[in-house]
Backbone as JSON, one array per atom type, in Angstrom:
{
  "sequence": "XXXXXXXXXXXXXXXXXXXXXXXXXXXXXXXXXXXXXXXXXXXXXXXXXXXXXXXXXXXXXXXXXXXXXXXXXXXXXXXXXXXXXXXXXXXXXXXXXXXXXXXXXXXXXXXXXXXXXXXXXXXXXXXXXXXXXXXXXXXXXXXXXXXXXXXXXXXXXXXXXXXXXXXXXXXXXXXXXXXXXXXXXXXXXXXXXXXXXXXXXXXXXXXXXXXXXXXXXXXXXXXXXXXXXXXXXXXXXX",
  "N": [[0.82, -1.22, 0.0], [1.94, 1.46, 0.68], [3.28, 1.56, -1.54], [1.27, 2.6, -3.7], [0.16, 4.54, -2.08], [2.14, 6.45, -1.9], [2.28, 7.68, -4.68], [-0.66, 8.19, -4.91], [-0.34, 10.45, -2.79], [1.36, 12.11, -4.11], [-0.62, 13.34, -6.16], [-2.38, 15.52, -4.44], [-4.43, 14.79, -2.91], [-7.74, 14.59, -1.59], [-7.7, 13.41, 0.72], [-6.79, 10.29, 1.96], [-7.72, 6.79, 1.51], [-7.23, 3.5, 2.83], [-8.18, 0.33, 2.75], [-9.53, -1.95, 4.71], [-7.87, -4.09, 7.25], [-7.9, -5.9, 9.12], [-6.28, -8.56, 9.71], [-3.85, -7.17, 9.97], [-0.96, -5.88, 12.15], [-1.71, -2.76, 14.19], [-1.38, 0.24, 13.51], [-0.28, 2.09, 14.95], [0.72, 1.05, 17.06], [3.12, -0.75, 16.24], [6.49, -0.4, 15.78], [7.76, 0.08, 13.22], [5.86, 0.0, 11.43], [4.68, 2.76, 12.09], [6.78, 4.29, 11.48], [6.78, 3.69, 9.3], [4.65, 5.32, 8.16], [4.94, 7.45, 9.03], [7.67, 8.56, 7.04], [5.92, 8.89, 4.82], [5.35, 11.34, 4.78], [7.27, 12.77, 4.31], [7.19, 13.09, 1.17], [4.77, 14.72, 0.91], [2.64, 16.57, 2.15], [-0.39, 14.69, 3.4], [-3.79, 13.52, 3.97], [-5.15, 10.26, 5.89], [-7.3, 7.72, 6.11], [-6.92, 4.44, 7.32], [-7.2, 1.15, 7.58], [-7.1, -1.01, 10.24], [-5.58, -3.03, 13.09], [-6.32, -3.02, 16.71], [-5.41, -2.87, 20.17], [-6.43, -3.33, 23.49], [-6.11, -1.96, 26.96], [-6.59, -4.41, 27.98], [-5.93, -6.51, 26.64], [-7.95, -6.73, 24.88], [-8.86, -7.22, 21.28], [-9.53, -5.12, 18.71], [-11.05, -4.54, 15.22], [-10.28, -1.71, 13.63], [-10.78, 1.52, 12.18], [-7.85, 4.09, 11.6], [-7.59, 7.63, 12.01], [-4.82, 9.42, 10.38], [-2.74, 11.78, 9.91], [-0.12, 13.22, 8.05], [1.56, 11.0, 9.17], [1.15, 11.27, 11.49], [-1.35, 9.89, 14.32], [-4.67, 10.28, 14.8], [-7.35, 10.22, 14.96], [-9.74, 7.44, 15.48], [-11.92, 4.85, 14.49], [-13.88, 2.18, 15.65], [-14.61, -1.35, 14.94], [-17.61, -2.46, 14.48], [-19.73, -4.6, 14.08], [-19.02, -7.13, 14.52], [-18.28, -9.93, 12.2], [-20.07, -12.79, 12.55], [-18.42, -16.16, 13.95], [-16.78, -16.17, 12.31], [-15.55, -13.65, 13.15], [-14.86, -14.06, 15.7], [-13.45, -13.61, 17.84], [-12.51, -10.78, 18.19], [-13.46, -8.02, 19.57], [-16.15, -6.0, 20.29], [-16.79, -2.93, 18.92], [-17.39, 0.55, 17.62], [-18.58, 3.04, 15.16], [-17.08, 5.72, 14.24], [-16.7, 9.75, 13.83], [-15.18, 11.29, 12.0], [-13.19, 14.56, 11.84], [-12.2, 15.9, 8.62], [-10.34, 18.12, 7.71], [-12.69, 20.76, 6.95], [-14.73, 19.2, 6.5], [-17.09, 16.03, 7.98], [-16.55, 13.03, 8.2], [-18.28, 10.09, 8.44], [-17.07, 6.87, 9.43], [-17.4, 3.11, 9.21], [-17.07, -0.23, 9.16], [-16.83, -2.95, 7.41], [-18.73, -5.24, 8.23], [-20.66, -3.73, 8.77], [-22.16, -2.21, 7.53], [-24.4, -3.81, 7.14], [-26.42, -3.58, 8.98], [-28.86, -1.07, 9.74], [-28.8, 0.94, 11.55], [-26.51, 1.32, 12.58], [-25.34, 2.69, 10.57], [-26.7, 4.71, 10.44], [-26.32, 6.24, 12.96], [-24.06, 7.7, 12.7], [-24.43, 9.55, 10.7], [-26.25, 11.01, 12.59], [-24.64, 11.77, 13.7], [-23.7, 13.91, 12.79], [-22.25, 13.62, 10.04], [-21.2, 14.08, 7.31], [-20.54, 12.67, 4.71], [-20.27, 9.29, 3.87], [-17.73, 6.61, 4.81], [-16.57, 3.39, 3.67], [-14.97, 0.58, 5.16], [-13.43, -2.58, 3.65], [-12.42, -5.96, 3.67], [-12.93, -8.26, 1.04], [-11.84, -9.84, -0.42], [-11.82, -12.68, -0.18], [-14.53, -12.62, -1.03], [-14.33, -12.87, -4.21], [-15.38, -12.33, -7.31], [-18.28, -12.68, -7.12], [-21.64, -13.32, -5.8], [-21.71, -12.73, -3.58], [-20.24, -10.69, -3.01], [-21.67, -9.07, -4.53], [-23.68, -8.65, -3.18], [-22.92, -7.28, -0.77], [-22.3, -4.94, -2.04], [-24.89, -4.04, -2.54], [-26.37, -3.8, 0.16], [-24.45, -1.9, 0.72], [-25.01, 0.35, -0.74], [-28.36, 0.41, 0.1], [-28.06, 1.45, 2.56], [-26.9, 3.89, 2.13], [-28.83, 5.22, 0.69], [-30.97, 5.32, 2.44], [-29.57, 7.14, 3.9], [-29.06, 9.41, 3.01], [-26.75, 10.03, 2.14], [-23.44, 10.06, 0.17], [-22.02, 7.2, -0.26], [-18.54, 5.84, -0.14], [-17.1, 2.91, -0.67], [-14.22, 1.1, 0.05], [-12.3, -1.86, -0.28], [-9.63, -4.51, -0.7], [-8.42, -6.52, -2.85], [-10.94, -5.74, -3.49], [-14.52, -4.4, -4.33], [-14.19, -0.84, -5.18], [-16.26, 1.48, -4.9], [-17.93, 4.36, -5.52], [-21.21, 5.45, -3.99], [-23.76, 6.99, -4.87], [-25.78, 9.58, -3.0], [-28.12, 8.3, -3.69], [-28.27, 5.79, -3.8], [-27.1, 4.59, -5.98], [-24.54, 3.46, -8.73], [-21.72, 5.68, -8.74], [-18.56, 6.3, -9.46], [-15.76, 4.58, -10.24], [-14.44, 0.87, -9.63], [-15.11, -2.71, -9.61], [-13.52, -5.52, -9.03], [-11.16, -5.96, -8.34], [-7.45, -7.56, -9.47], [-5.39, -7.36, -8.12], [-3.87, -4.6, -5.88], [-5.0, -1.27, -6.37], [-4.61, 2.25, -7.58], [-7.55, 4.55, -7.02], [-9.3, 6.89, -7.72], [-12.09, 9.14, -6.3], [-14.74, 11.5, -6.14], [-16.51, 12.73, -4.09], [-19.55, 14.04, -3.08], [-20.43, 16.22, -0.67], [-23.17, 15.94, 2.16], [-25.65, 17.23, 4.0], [-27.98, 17.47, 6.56], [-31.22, 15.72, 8.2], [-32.2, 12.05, 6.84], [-35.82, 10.93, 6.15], [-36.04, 8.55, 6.95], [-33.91, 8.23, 8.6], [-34.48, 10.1, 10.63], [-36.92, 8.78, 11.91], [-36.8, 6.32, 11.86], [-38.03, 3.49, 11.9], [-39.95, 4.03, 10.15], [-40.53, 2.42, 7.92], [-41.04, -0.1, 8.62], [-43.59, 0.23, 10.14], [-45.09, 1.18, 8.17], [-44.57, -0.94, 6.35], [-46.24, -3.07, 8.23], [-48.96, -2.12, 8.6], [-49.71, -2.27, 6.37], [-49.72, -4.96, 5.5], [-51.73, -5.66, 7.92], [-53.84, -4.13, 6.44], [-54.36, -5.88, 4.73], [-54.68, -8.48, 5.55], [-57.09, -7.54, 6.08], [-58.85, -6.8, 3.88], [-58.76, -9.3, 2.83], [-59.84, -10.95, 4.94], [-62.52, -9.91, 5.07], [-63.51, -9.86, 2.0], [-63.79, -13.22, 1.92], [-65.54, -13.59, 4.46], [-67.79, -12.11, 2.6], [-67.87, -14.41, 0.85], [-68.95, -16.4, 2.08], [-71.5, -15.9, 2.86]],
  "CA": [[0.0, 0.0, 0.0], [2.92, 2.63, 0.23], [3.72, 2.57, -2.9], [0.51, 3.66, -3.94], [-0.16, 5.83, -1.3], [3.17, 7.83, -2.24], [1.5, 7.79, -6.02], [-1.42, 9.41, -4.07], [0.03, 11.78, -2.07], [1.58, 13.61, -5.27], [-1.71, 13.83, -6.84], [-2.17, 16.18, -3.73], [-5.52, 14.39, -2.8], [-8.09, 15.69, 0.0], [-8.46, 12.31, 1.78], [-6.71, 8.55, 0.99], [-8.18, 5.54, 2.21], [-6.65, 2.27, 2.84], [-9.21, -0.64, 3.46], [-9.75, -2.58, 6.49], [-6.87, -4.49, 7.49], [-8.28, -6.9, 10.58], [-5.0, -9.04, 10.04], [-2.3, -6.82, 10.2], [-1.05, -4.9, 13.32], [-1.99, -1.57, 14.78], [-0.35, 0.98, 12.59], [0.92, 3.19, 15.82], [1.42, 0.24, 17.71], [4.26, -1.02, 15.57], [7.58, 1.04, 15.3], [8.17, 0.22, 11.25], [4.89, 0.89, 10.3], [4.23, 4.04, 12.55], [7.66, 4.93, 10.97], [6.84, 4.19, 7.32], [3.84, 6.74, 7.79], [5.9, 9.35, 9.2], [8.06, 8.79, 6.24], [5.3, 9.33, 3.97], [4.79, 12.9, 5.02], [8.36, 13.0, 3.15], [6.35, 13.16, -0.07], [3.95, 15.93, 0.46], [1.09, 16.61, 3.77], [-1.5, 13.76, 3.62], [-4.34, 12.56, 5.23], [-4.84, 8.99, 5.66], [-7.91, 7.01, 6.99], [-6.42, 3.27, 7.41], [-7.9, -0.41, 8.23], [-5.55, -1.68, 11.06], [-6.08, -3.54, 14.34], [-6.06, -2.39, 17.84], [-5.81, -3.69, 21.49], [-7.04, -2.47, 24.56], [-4.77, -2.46, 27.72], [-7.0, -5.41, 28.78], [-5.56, -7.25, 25.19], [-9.0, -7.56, 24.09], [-8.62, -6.58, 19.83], [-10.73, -4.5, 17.48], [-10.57, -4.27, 13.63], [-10.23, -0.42, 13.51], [-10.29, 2.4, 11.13], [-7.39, 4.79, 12.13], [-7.23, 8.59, 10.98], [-3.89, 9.47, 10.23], [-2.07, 13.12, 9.26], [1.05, 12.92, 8.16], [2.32, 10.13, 10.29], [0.36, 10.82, 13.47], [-2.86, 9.25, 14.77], [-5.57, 11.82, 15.37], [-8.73, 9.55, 15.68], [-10.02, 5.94, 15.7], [-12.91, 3.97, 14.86], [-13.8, 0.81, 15.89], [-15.69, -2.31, 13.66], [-18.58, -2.11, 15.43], [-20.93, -5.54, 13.94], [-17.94, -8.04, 13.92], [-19.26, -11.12, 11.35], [-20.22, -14.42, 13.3], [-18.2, -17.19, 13.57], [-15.27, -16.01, 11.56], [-14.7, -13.14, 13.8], [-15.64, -14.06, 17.16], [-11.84, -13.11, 18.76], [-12.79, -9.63, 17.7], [-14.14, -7.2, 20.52], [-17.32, -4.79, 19.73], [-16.88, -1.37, 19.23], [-18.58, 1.75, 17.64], [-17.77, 3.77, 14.58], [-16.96, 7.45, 14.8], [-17.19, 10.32, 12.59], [-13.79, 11.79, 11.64], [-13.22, 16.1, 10.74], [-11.1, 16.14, 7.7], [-10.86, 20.05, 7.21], [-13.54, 21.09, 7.07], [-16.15, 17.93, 6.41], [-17.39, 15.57, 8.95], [-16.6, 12.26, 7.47], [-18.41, 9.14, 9.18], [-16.67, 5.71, 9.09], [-17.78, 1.87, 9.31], [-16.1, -1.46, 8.79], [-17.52, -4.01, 6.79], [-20.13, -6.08, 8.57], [-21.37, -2.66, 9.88], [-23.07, -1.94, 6.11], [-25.43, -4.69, 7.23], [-27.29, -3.02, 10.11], [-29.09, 0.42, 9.51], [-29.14, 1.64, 12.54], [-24.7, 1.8, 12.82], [-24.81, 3.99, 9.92], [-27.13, 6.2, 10.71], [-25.28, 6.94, 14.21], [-22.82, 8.39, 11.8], [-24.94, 10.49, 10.36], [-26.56, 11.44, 13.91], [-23.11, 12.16, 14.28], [-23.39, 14.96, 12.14], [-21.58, 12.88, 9.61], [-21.72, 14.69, 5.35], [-20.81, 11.4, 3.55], [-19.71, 7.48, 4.46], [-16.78, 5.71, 4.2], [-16.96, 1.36, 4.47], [-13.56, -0.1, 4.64], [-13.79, -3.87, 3.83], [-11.85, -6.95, 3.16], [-13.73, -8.9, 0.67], [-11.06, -10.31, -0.98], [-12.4, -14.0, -0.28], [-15.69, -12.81, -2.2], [-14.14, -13.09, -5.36], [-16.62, -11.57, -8.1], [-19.52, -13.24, -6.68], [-22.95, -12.97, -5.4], [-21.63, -12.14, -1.69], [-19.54, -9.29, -3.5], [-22.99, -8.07, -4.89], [-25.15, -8.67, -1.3], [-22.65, -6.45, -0.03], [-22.33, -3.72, -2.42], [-26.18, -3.97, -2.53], [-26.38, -3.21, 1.46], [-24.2, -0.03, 1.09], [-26.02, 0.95, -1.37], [-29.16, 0.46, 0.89], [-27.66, 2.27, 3.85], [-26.96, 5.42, 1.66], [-30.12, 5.4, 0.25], [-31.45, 5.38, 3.8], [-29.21, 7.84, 5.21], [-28.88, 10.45, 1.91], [-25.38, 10.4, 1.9], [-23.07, 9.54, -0.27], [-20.74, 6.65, 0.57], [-17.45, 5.13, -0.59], [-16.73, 1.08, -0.63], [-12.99, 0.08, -0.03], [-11.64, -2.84, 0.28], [-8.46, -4.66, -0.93], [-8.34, -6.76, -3.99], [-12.65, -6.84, -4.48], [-14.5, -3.07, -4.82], [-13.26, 0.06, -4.95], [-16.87, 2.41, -5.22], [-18.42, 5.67, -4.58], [-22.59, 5.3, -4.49], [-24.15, 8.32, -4.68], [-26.96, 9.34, -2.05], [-29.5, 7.5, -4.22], [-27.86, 4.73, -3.75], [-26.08, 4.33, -7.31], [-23.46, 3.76, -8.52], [-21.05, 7.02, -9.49], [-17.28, 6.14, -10.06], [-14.94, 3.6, -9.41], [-14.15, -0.34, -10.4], [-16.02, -3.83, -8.74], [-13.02, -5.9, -8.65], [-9.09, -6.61, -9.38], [-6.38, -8.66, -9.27], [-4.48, -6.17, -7.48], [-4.96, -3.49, -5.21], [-5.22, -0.16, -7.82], [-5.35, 3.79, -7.57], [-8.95, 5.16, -7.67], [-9.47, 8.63, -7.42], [-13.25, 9.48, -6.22], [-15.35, 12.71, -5.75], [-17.33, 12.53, -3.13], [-19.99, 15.35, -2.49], [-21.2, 15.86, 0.98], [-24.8, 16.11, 2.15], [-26.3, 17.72, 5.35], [-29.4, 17.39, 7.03], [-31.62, 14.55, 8.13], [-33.29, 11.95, 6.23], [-36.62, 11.17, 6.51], [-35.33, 7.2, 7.5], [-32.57, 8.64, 9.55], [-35.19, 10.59, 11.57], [-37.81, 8.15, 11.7], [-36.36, 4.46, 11.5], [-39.35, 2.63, 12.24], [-41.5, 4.22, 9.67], [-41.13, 1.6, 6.88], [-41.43, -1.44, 9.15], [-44.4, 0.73, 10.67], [-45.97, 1.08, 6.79], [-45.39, -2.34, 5.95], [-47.12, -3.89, 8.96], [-49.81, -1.47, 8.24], [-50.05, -2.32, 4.73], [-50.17, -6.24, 6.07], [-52.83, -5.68, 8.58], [-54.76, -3.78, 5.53], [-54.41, -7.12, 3.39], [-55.63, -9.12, 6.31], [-58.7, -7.2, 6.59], [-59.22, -7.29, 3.19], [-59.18, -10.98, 2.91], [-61.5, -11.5, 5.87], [-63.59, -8.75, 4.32], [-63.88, -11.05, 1.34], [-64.12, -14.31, 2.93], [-67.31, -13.49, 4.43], [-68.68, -12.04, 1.46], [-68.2, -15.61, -0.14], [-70.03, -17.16, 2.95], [-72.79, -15.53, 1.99]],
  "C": [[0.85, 1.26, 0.0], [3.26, 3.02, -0.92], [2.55, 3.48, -4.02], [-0.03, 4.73, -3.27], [1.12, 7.33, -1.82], [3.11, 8.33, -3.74], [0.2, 9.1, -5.42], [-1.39, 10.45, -3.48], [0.8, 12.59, -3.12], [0.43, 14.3, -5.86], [-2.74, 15.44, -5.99], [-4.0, 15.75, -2.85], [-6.13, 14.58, -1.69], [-8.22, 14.76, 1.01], [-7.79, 11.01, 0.93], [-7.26, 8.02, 2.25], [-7.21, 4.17, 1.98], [-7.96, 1.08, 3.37], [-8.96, -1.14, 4.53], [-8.12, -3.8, 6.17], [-6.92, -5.2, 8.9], [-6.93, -8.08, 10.54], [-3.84, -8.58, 10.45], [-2.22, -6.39, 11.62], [-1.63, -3.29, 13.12], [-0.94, -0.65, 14.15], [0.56, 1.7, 13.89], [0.59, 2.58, 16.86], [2.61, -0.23, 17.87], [5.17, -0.37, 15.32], [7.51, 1.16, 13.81], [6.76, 0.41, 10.85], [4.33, 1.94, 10.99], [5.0, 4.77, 11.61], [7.5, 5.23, 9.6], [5.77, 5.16, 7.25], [4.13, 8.02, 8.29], [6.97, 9.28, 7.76], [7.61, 9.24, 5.25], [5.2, 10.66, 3.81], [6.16, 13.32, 4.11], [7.98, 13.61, 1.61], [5.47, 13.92, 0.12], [3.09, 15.37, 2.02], [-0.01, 15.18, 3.04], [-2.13, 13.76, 4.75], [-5.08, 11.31, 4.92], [-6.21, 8.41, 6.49], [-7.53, 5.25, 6.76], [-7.01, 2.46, 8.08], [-6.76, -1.12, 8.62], [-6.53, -2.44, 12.54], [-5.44, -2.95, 15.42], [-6.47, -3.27, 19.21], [-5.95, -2.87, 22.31], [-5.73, -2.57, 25.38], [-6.01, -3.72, 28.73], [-6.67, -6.81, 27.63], [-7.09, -7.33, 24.68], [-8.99, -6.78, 22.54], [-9.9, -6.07, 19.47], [-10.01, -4.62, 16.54], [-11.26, -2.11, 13.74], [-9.87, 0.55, 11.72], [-9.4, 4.08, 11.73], [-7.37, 5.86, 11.33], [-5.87, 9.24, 11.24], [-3.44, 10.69, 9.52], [-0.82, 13.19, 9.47], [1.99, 12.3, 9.12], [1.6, 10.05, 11.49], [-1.37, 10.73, 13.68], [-3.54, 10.27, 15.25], [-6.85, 11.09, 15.95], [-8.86, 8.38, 15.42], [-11.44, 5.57, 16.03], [-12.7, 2.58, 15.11], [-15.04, 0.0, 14.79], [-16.9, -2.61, 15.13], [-19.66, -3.86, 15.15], [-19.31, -6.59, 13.5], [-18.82, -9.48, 12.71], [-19.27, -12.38, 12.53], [-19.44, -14.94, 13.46], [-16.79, -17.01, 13.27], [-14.81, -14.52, 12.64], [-15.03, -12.78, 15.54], [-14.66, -13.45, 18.22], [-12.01, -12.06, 18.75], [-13.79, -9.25, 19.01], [-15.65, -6.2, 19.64], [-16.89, -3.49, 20.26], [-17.75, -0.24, 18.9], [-17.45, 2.13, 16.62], [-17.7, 4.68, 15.14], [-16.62, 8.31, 13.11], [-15.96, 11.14, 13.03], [-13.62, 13.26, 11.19], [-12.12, 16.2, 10.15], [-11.66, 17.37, 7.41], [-12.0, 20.5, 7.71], [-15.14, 20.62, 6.81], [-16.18, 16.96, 7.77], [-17.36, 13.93, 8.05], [-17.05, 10.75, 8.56], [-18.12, 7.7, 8.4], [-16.82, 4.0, 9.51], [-16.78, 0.94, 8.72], [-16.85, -2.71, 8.15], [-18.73, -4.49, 6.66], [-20.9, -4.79, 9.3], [-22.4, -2.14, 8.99], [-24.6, -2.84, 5.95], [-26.22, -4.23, 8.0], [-27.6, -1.59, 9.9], [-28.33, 1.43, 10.49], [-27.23, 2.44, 13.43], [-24.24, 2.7, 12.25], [-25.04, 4.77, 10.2], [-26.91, 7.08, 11.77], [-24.73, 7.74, 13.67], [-23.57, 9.54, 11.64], [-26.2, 11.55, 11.32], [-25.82, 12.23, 14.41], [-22.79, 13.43, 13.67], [-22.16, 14.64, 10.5], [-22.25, 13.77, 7.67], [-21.48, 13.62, 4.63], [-20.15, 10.45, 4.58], [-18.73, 7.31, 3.95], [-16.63, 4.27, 5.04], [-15.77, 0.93, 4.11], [-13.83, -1.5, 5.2], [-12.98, -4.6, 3.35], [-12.8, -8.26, 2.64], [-13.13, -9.47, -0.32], [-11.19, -11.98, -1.08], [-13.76, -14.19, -1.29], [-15.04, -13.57, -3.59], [-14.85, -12.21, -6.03], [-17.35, -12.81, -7.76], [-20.42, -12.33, -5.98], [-22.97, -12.45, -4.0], [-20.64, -10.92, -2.06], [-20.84, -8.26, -3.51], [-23.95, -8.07, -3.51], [-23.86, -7.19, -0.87], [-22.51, -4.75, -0.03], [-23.86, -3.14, -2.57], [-26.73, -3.17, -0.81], [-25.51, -2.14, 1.72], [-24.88, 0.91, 0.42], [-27.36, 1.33, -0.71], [-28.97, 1.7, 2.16], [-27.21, 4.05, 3.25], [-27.72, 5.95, 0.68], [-30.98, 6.04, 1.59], [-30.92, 6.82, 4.26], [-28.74, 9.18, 4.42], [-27.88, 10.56, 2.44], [-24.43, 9.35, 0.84], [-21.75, 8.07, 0.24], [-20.1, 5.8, -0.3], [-17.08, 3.58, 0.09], [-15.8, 0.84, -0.71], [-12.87, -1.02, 0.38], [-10.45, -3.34, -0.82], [-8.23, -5.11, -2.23], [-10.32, -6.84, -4.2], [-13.07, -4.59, -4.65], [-14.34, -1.43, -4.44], [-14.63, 1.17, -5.27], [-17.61, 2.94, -4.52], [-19.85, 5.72, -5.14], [-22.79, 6.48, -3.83], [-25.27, 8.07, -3.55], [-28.34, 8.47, -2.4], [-29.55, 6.2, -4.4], [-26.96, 3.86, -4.8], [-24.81, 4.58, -7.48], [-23.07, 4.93, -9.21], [-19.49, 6.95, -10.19], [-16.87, 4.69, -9.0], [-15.21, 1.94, -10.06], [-15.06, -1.8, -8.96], [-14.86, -4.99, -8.28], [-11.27, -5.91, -9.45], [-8.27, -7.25, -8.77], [-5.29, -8.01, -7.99], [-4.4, -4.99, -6.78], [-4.18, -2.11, -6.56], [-5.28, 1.0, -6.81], [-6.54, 3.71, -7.95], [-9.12, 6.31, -7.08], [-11.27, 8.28, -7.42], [-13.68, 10.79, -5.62], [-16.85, 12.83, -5.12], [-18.3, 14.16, -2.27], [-20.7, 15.57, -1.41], [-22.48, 16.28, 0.97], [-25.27, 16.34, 3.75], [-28.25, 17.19, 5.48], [-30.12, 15.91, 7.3], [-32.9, 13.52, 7.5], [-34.67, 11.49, 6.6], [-36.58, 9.41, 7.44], [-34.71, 7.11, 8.71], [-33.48, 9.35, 11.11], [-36.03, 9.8, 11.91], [-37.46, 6.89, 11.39], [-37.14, 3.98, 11.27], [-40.04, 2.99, 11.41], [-41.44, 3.17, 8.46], [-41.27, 0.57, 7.35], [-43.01, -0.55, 9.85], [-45.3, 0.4, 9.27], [-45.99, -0.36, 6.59], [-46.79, -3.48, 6.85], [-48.5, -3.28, 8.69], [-51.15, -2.08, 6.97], [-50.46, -4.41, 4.71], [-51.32, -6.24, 6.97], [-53.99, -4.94, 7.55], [-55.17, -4.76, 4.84], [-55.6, -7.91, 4.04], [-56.93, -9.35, 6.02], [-59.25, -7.41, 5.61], [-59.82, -8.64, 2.7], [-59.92, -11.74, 3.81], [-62.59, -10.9, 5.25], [-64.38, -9.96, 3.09], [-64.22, -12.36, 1.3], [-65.21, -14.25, 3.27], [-68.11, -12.84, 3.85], [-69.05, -13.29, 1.03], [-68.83, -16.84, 0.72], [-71.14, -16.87, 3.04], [-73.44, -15.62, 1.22]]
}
């Protein structure tokens, strides 16, 4: 990832991402890789949101998303919906919503794109667009590639903001608030540059304010059917 990050940091870019990174160590845990991102700053100011792991001082781990300016740690989310099974060693945490400059950028980890109610914290949070850093590099191009890009899509439909999809070798895209897609590639062999333009969005949506109202409509709209069909029913006993 350095060597495209130091590709990136000429381009003079307002924000890189690195995907989730639940295997490696803790970036400013480790001397050599605290060090190689203070070296980066060598190459021009950056700022860096990175997928690294983190321990408590009780050892218990998170998969974290660290924010990073030129070499030094400023903030830290945590993966907040670890997956089942496969990451049960994994502690629960909470995202958090990051101020690059002058935006409010809220950030999630993977299995966190699955649950409404994690994003829209974010955007509770005062949060102008999403960013989902994921390792989906076992997907492959498959149908659990598409469930997943399908559920961010969902969640920034929900939460009118736009949000960005990293992860490592699977996709690399930026769905607009309507949930579509806008730029960016679905999978590669290799991890790649992608430049994305990401436009922020205030205010809250009507989802975001109001969770409950489409499980509220559907049951609604089910207890209307009901009635209907009793309604009819004893017409035809008649």
């Amino acid at each position: 990832m350095s060597s495209l990050t130091k590709r990136a940091i000429a381009m003079e870019p307002y924000l890189i991402l690195w995907p989730e990174g639940g295997n490696g160590s803790a970036l400013r845990q480790v001397a050599y890789a605290k060090n190689d991102l203070q070296k980066l700053a060598s190459f021009g100011n950056y700022r860096l949101i990175a997928g690294s792991k983190d321990y408590d001082k009780d050892g218990n781990s998170f998969n974290v998303a660290e924010y990073v300016v030129n070499g030094g740690l400023v903030a830290q989310a945590q993966k907040g919906k670890p997956v089942p099974l496969l990451e049960s060693h994994l502690s629960v945490g909470s995202g958090s919503v990051f101020d690059v400059l002058n935006h409010k950028v809220g950030v999630g980890i993977c299995f966190d794109s699955d649950f409404p109610m994690t994003i829209h914290q974010l955007v509770r949070q005062s949060a102008d667009s999403i960013v989902l850093l994921s390792n989906d590099s076992s997907f492959g191009v498959s149908a659990l590639t598409d469930m997943h890009l399908a559920y961010a899509g969902i969640r920034a439909l929900e939460s009118g903001r736009e949000l960005l999809f990293v992860s490592n070798t699977g996709p690399s895209i930026l769905l607009g608030a309507n949930g579509r897609y806008k730029s960016g590639y679905k999978s590669t062999k290799e991890p790649m540059l992608q430049q994305h333009k990401i436009d922020a969005y205030h205010g809250m949506s009507l989802y975001v304010r109001y969770p409950y109202i489409v499980s509220l409509f559907l049951l609604l709209m089910l207890a209307f059917y009901i009635a209907v069909i009793q309604v009819w029913g004893a017409r035809d006993d008649h």
